[in-house]
C-alpha positions in Angstrom: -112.8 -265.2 91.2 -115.8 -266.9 92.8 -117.1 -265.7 96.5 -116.3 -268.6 98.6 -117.8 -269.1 102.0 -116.0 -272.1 104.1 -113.0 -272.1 102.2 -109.9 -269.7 101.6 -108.0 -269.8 98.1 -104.6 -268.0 97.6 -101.7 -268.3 94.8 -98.8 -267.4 95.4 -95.8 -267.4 93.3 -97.4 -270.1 90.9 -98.5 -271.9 94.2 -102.3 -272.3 95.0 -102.9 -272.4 98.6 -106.4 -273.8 99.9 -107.5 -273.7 103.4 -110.6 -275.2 105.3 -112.1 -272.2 106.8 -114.6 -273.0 109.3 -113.3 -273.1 112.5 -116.7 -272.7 114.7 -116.9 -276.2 113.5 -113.1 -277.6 113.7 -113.4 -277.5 109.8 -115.4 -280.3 109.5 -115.9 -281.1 105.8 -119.4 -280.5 104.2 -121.2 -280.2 101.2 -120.3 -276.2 100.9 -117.0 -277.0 101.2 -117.1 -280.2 98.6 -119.2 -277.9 95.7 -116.9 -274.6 96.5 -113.8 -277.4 95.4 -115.4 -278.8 92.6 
């Protein structure tokens, strides 16, 4: 599995959690977090 830096990933009995994880910055959405998705 990749190292991710702003985001968290988890599965869970066949359920894939992912969570925003950058709350210095109220999670605000950036281009990390968009290439880490994709």
């Amino acid at each position: 599995m990749a190292a991710f830096t702003q985001i968290r990933y988890d599965v869970s009995d066949a359920i894939a959690t992912i969570t925003l994880s950058r709350p210095e910055k109220m999670n605000a959405f950036t281009g990390v977090m968009m290439r880490e998705l994709l």
